[in-house]
C-alpha positions as CSV (number, residue, x, y, z in Angstrom):
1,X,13.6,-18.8,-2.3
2,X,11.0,-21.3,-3.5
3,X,8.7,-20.6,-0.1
4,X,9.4,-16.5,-1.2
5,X,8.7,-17.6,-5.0
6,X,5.3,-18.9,-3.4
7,X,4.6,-16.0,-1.1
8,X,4.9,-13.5,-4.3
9,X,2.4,-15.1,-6.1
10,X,0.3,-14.4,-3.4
11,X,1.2,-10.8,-3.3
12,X,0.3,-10.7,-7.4
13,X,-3.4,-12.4,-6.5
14,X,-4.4,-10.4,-3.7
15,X,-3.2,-7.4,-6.1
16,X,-5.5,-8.2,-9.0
17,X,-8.1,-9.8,-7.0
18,X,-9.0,-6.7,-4.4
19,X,-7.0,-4.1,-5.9
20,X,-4.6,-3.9,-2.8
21,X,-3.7,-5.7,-0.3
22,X,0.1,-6.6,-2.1
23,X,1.9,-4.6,0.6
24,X,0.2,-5.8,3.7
25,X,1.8,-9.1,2.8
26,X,5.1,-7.6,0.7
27,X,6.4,-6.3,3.9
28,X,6.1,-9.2,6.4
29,X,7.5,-11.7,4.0
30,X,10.2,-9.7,3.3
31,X,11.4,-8.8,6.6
32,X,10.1,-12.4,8.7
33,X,10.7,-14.8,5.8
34,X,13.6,-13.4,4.0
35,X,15.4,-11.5,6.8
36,X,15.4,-8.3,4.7
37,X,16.2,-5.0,7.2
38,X,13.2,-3.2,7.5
39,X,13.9,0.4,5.7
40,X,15.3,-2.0,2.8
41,X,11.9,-4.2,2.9
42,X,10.0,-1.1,2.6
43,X,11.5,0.4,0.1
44,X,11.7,-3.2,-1.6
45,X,8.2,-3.4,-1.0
46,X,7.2,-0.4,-3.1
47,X,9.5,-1.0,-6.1
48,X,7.5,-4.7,-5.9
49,X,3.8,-3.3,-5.4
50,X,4.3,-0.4,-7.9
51,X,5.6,-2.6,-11.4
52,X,2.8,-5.7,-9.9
53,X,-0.2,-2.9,-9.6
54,X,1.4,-1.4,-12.8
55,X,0.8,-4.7,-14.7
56,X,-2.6,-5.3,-12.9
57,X,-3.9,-2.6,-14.1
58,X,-2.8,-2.5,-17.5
59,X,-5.0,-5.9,-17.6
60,X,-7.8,-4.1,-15.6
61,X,-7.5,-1.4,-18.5
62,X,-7.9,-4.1,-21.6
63,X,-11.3,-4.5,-20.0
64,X,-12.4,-0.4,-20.0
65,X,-12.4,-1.0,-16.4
66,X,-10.2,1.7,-15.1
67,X,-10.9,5.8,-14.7
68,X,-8.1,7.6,-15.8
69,X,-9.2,11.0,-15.2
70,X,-10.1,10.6,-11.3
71,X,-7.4,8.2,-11.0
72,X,-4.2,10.5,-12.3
73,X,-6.1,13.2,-10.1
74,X,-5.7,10.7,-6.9
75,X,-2.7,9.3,-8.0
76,X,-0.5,13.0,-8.5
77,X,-1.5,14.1,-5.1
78,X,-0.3,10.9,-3.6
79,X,2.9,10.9,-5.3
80,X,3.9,14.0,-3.6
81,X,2.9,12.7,-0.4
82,X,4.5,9.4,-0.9
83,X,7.9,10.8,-1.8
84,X,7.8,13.0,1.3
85,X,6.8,9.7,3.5
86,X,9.9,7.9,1.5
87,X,12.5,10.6,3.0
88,X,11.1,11.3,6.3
89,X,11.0,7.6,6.6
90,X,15.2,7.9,7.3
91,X,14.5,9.6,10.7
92,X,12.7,7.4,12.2
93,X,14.0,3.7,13.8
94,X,13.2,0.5,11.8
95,X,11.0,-0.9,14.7
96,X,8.9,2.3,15.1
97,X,8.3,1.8,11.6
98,X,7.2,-1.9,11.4
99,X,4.5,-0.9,14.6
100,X,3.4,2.2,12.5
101,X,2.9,-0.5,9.9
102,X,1.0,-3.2,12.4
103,X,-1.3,-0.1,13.1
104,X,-1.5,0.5,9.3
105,X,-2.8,-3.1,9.1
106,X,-5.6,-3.0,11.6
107,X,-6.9,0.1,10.1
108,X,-6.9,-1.7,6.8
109,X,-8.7,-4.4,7.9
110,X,-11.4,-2.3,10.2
111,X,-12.1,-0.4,6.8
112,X,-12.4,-3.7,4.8
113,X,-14.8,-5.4,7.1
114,X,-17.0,-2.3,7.7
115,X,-17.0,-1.5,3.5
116,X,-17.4,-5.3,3.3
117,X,-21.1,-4.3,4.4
118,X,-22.1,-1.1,2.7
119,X,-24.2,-1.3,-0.5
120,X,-22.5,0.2,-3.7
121,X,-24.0,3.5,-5.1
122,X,-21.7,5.0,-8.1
123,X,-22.6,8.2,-8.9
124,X,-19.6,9.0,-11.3
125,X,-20.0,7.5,-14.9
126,X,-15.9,7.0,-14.8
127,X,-13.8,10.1,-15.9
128,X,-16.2,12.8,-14.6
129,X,-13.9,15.1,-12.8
130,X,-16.9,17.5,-12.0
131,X,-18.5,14.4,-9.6
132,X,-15.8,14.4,-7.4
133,X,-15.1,16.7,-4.6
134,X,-11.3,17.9,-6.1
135,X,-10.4,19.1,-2.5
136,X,-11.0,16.1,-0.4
137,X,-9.9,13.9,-3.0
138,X,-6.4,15.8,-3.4
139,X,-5.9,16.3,0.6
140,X,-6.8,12.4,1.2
141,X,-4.2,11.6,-2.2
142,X,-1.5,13.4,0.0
143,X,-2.3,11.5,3.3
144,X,-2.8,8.3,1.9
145,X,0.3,9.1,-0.2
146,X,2.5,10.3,3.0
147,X,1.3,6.7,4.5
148,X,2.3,4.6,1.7
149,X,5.7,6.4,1.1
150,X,6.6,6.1,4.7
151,X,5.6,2.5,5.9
152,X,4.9,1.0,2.1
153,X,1.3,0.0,3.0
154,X,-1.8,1.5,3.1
155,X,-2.6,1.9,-0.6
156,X,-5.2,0.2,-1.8
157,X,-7.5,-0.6,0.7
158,X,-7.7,3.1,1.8
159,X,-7.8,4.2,-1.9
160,X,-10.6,2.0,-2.9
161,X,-12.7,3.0,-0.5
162,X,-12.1,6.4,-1.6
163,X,-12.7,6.0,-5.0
164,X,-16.1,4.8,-4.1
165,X,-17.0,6.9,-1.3
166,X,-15.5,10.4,-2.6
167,X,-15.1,9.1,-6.4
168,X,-18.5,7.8,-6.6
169,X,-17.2,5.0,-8.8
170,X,-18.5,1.6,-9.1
171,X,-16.5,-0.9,-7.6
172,X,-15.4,-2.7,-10.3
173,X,-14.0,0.8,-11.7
174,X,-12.4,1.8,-8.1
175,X,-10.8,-1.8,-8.4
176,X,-8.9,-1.0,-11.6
177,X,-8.3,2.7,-10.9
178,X,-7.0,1.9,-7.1
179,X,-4.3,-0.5,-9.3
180,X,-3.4,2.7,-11.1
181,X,-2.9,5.4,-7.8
182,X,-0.7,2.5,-5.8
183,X,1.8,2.2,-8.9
184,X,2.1,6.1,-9.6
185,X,2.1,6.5,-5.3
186,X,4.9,3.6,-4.9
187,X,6.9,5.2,-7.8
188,X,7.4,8.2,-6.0
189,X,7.4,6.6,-2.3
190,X,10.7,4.1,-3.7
191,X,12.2,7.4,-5.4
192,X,12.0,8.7,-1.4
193,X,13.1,5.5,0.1
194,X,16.6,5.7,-2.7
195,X,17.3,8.7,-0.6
196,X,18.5,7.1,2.3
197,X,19.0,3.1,1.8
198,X,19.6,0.7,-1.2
199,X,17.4,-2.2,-2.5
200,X,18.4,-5.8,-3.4
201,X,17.4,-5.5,-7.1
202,X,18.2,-9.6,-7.8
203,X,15.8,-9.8,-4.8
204,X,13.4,-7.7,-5.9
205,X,13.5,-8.8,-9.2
206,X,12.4,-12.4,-8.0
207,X,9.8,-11.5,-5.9
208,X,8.4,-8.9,-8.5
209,X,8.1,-11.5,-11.0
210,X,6.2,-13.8,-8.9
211,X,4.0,-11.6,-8.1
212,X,3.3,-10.3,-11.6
213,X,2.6,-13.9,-13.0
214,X,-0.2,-14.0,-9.3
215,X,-2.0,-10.4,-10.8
216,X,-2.7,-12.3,-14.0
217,X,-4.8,-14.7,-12.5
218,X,-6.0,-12.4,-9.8
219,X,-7.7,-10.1,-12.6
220,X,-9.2,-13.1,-13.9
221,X,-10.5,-14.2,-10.5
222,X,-11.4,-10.8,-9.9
223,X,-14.6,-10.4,-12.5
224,X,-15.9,-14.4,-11.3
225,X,-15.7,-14.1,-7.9
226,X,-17.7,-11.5,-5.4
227,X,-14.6,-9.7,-3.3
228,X,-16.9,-9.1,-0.8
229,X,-16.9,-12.8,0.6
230,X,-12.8,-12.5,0.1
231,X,-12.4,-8.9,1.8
232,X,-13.8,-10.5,5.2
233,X,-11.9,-13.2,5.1
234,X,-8.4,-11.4,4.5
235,X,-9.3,-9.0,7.3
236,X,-9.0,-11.8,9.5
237,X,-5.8,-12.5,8.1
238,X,-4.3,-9.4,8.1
239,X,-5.5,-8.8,11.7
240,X,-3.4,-12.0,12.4
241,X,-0.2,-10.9,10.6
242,X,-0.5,-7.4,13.0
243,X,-0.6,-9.2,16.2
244,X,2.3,-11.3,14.7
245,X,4.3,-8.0,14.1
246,X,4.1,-6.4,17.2
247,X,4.7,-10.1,18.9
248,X,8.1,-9.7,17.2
249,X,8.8,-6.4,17.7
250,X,7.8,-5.9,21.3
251,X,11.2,-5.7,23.0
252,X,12.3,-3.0,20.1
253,X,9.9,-0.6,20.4
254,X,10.7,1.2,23.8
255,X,14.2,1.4,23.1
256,X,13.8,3.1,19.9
257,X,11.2,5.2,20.9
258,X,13.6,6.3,23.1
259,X,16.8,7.0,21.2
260,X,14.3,8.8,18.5
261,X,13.2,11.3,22.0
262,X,16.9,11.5,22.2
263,X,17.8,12.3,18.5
264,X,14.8,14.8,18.9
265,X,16.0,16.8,21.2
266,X,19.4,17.0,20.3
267,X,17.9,18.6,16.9
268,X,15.6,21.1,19.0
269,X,18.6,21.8,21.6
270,X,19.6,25.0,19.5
271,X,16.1,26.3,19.2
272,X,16.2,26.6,22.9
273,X,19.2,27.7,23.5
């Protein structure tokens, strides 16, 4: 508990430092550290992320340095996707789901080292609604949303970049505002999840607080310190943690891949009948 304790506060930095990040670890400590079932770690995962980017942001607000506007614009449309990811997440076996979430964590990393070298150019003041393109920005807040609800990861580091590219915002305002989509997006991705499995609540308590008390100082760190040395860094490290995942899950995957083939086609056997 103390080396989970530990891990948490980790989870809260990375949080308030780079405005995501919390569920690429959330997950893997869970399920490797504290021999949580994956569905339940997910699910465990975004009850965690969602109060920790909740109070991140509030302290992100304090400072003006959040866009409600384009953020409850991304955030609704990734709601509905993430509830729809939480219940379709009960069809599909535990080990498909941790490799779906390996993949999850090399495409986060590939976006962070290749924003990691792009020059910042806000065009959006903050709330301007009629800077953004509406469509994209709804139809990538239901994708990303769909993502997040089904595998608890892939929040932040796809929404930031969003919020920048499609946005236009600056990044200190994508930073704050990303805090905001991952806590309304893991709200309605853990309402999914409730569905279909239950959640340690002592557990999650515990590692919810730890990470909290990490946010605090990772908002602090975040206006002294230039994320873009820290995003490279924790590429490498999540790349790492990937590799680690699919090292532990390489005998599982076959096997369910094949009973979820099996469980397909008993559904489809009627259509073709």
């Amino acid at each position: 508990m103390t080396l989970a304790i530990l891990l948490s506060l980790l989870i809260g930095i990375t949080l308030g430092l780079l405005g995501g990040g919390g569920s690429i670890l959330t997950v893997p400590i869970l399920v490797y550290a504290l021999h949580v079932e994956a569905k339940e770690a997910i699910a465990t995962s975004l009850l965690v992320v969602g109060v920790t980017s909740f109070v991140a942001m509030l302290q992100h607000a304090r400072r003006g340095s959040v866009s409600w506007r384009v953020g409850l614009v991304f955030g609704l449309a990734g709601m509905a996707g993430a509830y729809l990811g939480g219940w379709m997440a009960r069809f599909i076996p535990s080990p498909l789901l941790l490799l779906f979430f390996a993949l999850i964590m090399f495409a986060t990393a590939w976006a962070m080292l290749r924003n990691g070298h792009k020059a910042e150019q806000p065009r959006n003041p903050g709330d301007c609604l009629d800077c953004i393109p509406l469509g994209e920005v709804i139809l990538h807040g239901l994708v990303v949303g769909a993502v997040t609800g089904l595998v608890g990861a892939g929040g932040g580091f796809l929404v930031v970049p969003a919020l920048t590219l499609l946005g236009g915002l600056p990044m200190h305002l994508a930073i704050g505002t990303s805090l905001l989509v991952i806590a309304m997006k893991s709200a309605a991705g853990f309402l999914g999840y409730l569905t279909h499995v239950s959640v340690d609540y002592k557990l999650a308590s515990v590692v919810a607080g730890s990470a909290v008390a990490g946010s605090f100082l990772g908002s602090w760190l975040a206006h002294r310190i230039h994320a873009r040395h820290l995003r490279k860094g924790f590429a490498w490290f999540v790349i790492a943690m990937a590799c680690y995942i699919l090292y532990r899950e390489r005998l599982k995957i076959l096997p369910s891949l094949q009973d979820l083939w099996e469980h397909f086609q008993v559904l489809a056997a009627p259509l073709f009948s």
